[in-house]
N, C-alpha and C positions, 0 to 999 in steps of 0.2 A: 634195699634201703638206699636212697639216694646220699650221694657227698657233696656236701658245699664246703668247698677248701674255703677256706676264710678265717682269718684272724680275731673278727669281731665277736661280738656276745649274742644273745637274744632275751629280752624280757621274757619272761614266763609267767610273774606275777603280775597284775594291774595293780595293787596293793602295794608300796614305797616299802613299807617296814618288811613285808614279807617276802618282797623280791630283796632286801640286803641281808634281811638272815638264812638264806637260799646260798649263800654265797661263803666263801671262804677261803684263807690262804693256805695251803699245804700243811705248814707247818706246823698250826695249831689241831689239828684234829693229830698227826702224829705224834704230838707233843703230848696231849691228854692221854692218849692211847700208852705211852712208856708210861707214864706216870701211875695209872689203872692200875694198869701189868706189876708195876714194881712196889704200888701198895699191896695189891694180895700176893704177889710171893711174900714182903715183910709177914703179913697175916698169917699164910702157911709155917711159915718159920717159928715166931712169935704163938701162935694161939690155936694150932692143931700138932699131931700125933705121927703128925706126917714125915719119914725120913728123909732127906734131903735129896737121896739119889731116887725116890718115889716121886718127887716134887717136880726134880730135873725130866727123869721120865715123862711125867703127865706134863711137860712143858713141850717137848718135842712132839707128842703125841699131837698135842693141840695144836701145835705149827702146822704140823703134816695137815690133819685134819680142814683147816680153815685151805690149805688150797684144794681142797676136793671141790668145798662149800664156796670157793671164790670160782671154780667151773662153773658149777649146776648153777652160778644165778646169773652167770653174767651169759651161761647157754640159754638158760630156759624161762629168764624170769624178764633179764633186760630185751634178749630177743625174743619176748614172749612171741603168740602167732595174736596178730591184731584183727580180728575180724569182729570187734564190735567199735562203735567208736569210743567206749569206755576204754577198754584197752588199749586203742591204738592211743587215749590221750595220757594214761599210765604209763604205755612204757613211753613216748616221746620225753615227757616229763624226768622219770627216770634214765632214761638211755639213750633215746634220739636226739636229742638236743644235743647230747657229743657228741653225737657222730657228724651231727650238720655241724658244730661249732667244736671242734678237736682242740683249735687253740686257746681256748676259752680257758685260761688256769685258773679262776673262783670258783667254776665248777668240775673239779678233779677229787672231792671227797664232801662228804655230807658236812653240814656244819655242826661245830662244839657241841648245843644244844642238842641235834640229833644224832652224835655219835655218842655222848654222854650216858644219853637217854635208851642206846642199844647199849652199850656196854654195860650197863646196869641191870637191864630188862635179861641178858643173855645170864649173868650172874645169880640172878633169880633163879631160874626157869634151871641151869644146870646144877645149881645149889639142892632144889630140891629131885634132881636124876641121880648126882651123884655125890653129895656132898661135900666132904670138907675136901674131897679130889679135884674140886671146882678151880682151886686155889693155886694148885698147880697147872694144870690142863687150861681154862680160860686166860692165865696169863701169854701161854704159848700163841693161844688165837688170836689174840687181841696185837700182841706182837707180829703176827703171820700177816695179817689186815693193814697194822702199818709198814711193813714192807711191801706190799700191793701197793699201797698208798702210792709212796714214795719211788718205786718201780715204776708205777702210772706215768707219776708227776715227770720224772725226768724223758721217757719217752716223748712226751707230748711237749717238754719247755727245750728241750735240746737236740742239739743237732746229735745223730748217730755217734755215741764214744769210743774208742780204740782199746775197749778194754772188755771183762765177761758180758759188759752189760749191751753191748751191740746186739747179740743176738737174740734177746729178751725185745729189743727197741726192734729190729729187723720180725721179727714175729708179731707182735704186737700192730706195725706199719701194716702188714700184711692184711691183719683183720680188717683196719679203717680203711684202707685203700684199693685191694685187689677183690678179697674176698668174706666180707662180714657174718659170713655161715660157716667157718674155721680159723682157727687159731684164737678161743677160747681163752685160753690161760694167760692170764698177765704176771706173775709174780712167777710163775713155772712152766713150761710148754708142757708136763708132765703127764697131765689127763688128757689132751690133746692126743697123745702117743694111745694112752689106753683105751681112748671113745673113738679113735681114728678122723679126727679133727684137726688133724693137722693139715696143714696147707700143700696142696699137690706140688709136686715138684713140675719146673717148667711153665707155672704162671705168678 
C-alpha cells in the first residue's frame, strides 16, 4: 500500500452534508463511549442480579476481549485483500485513506451518529447471547475501543512522548511507515506477539 506523508485531508464524499458527518473530533466519540459504558454499569448495578465483583469481572473480560476484536479488523477487514474493485473502494474508504492521509485528525474515529448506532446495535446482539452479563462485559468493550481511540489519536497528533506510550506510538509508526502487513495492534502489541506480526527486528 502506498504512503503519501502529508498533512492535508481528501474528499471522500461529493455530497457537503455527508462528507461533514464523515468527520469528527476525537473527543466526542470517546466522550459518548464513557458515558454508554457508565449508563449500563448504573443499569447492572440498579436493575439486575448481578454481583458487583461479577460485574467487575465481565468488565475486564470485555476490555481483554475488544483488543482481540481491534486485531482481526484492522488485520483482516481494514487490510482486507482488494481484488475486486468493490473492495478495494471499501477498504480505501475504510482504511486507505489513512494510510495516504495519517494526519488527517477528523478521521481518526467514526462519527457520534455511527459510533452511537454500533454501540447500541452491539448491545442488542449480545443482550440476547448473553443477557443481563451484557451490562458488565459490553461496558468493558466499549471502554477497551475508547482507549484505542484515544491511543490512535495521540500517536498520529503528537510527536513520540517520553513516557509508556512511546512504544505503542514507535509500534504503531512502524505499521504506517516501514511495514503495513505487521504491527496490527494499536491500543496492545499483544496479538501481534501471538499471530507473529510483529515487526522484524532490523527494519
Amino acid at each position: 500500500m502506498a504512503q503519501v506523508e502529508s498533512k492535508d485531508t481528501k474528499v471522500l464524499f461529493n455530497n457537503k452534508l455527508i462528507e461533514r458527518l464523515s468527520r469528527t473530533h476525537i473527543s466526542i466519540p470517546i466522550t459518548l463511549f464513557f458515558i454508554y459504558s457508565a449508563g449500563l454499569l448504573y443499569w447492572s448495578v440498579t436493575h439486575t442480579a448481578l454481583a458487583v465483583a461479577t460485574t467487575v469481572t465481565l468488565f475486564f473480560v470485555g476490555l481483554f476481549v475488544f483488543t482481540f476484536v481491534e486485531y482481526l479488523m484492522h488485520r483482516y477487514v481494514f487490510h482486507m485483500d482488494t481484488y475486486t474493485k468493490l473492495r478495494k473502494k471499501i477498504q480505501y474508504n475504510f482504511h486507505g485513506v489513512h494510510h495516504d492521509y495519517p494526519k488527517d485528525k477528523d478521521r481518526l474515529a467514526m462519527p457520534p451518529l455511527v459510533s452511537l448506532t454500533l454501540a447500541t446495535t452491539l448491545l442488542l446482539i449480545f443482550r440476547l447471547i448473553m443477557g443481563d452479563f451484557v451490562f458488565g462485559f459490553l461496558p468493558g468493550f466499549l471502554i477497551g475501543y475508547a482507549s484505542y481511540l484515544f491511543v490512535h489519536y495521540i500517536v498520529h497528533a503528537y510527536q513520540p512522548p517520553k513516557n509508556a506510550f512511546k512504544t505503542l506510538w514507535v509500534h504503531h509508526a512502524i505499521h504506517h511507515y516501514k511495514d503495513p502487513e505487521r504491527a496490527f495492534g494499536v491500543s496492545s502489541p499483544f496479538w501481534d506477539y501471538i499471530f507473529r506480526t510483529m515487526p522484524k527486528r532490523g527494519r
